[in-house]
C-alpha positions in Angstrom: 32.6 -26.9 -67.9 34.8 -29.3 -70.1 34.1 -27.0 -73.1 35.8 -24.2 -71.5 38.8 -25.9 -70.6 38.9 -27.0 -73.9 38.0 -23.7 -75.4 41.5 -22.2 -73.2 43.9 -25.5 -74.7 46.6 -23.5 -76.8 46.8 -25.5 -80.0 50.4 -25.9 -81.7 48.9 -23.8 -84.8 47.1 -21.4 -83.8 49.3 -18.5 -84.0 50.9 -19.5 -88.0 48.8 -17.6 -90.3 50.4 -20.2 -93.1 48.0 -23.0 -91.5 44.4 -23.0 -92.9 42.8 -19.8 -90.9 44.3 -21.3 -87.7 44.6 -17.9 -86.5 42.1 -16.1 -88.4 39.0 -18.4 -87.6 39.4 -19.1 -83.4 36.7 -21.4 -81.9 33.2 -20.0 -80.5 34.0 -18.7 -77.1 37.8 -17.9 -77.7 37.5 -14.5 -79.3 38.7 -12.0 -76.9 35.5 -9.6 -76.5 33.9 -13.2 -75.6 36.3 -13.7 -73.3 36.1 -10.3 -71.9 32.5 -10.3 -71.4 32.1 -13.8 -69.4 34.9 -12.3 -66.9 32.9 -9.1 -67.1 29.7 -11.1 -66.4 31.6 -13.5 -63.6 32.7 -10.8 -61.5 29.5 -8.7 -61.9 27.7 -12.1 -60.1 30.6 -12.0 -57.6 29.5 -8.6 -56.7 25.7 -9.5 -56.4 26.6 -12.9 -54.9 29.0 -10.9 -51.8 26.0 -8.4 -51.5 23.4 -11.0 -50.6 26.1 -12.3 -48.4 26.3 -8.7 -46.8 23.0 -8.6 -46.1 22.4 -12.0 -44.9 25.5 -11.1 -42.1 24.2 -7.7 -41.4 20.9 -9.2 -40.3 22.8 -11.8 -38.6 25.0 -9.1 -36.7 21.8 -6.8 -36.3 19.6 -9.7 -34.6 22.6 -10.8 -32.2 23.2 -7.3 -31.4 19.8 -6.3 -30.2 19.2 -10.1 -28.6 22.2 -9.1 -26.6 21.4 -5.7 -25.7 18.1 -6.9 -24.2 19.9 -9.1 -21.5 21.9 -12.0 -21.1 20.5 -14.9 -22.9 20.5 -18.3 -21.2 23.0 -20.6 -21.2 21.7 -22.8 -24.2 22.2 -19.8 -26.5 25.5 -18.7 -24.4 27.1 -22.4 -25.8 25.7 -21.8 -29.1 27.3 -18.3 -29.7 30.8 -18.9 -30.5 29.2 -21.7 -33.3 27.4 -18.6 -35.0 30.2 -16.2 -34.5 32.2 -19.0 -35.9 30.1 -19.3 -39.4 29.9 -15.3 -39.5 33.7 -15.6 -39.5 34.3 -18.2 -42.5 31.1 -16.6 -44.6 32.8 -12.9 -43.8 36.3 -14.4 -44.7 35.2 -15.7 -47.8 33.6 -12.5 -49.1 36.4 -10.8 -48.4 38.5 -13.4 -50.0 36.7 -12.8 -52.9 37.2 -9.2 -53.7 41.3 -9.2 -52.5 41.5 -12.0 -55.1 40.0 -10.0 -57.5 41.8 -7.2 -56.7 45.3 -8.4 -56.7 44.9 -10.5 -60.1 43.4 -6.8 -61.8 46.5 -4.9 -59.9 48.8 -7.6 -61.4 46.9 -7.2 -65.0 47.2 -3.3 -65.1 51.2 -3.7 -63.9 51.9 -6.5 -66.7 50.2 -4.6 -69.5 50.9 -0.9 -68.1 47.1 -0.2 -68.2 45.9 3.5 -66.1 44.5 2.5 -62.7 41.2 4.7 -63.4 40.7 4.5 -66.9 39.0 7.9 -66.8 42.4 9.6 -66.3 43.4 12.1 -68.8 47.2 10.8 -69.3 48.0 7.7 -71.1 50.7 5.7 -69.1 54.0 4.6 -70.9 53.1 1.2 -71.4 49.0 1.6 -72.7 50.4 3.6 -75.3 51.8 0.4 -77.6 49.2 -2.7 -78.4 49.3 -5.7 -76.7 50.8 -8.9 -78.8 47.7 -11.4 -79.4 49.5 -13.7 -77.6 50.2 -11.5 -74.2 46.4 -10.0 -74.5 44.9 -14.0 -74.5 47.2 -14.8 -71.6 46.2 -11.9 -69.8 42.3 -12.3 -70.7 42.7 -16.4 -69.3 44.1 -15.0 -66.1 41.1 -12.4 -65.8 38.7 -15.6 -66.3 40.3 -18.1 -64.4 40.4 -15.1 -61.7 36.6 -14.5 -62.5 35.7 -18.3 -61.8 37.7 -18.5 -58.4 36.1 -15.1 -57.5 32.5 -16.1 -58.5 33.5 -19.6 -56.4 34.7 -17.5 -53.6 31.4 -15.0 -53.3 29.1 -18.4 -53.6 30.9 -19.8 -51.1 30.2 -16.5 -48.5 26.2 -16.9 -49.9 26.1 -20.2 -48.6 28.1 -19.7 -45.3 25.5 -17.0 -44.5 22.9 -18.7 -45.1 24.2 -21.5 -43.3 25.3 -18.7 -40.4 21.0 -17.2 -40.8 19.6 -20.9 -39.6 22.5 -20.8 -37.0 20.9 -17.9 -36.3 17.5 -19.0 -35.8 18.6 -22.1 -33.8 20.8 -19.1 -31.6 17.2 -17.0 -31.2 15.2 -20.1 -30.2 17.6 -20.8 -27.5 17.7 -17.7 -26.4 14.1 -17.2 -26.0 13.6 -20.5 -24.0 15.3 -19.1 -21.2 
């Protein structure tokens, strides 16, 4: 972790081309394809990491739906309801969390930099049509990371909740069946 903070430290140099290959040579991990790719990688974990979520809730939802439609459970499992519908919540809210902040930092990206929404369109906007300064393409890459990172925290944070909500779960079943 420390070397990519360091990695993302503007240096006073970097950008004079007078300076020894300060701006020709960048550091392992700076290049922007490198950059790209780890936010590319990061989000395409948050997406796997929100689908195990999914599926962990879904089960969740499925198995207190049906325990429910076969009667009233006792009063054990009654008190120990809200607790799971409580965890279901926070693990649902994260996920969701998740994909709005990944949503609005990429909306905010494509406004900044005039990229097309679907990049399959057949026009070129106003503002694709010029290249980006070095400068204004790093800072936009760094916020695509740093987005990445809180995304990827985000969607681990739904994982655990559900699991956390799936041994609720259990505890909620085991109630239920005692009475």
């Amino acid at each position: 972790m420390k070397g990519l903070v360091i990695t993302f430290r503007p240096g006073p140099d970097r950008d004079k081309p007078d300076k020894e290959g300060a701006s020709e040579e960048r550091a392992a991990g700076e290049r922007p394809e490198e950059l790209l790719q780890h936010a590319c990688t990061l989000v395409r974990l948050c997406g796997r990491d929100s689908a195990v979520a999914a599926v962990f809730l879904a089960l969740v939802l499925a198995g207190t739906a049906s325990r429910l439609a076969a009667g009233s459970p006792g009063p054990a499992a009654l008190a120990l309801l809200p607790v799971l519908a409580a965890s279901f919540a926070v693990s649902a809210g994260y996920a969701v969390r998740s994909r709005r902040t990944l949503l609005t930092v990429l909306a905010g990206v494509r406004g900044r930099t005039g990229a097309p929404l679907d990049p399959s369109a057949p026009w070129t906007p106003f503002g694709s049509a010029t290249a980006l300064d070095a400068r204004v393409r790093d800072a936009e890459l760094r916020r695509l990371l740093s987005a990445a990172h809180r995304c990827g925290e985000l969607s681990w944070q739904a994982v655990a909740w559900s699991v956390a909500t799936s041994v609720l779960f259990l505890f909620w079943t085991l109630a239920a069946s005692m009475t």
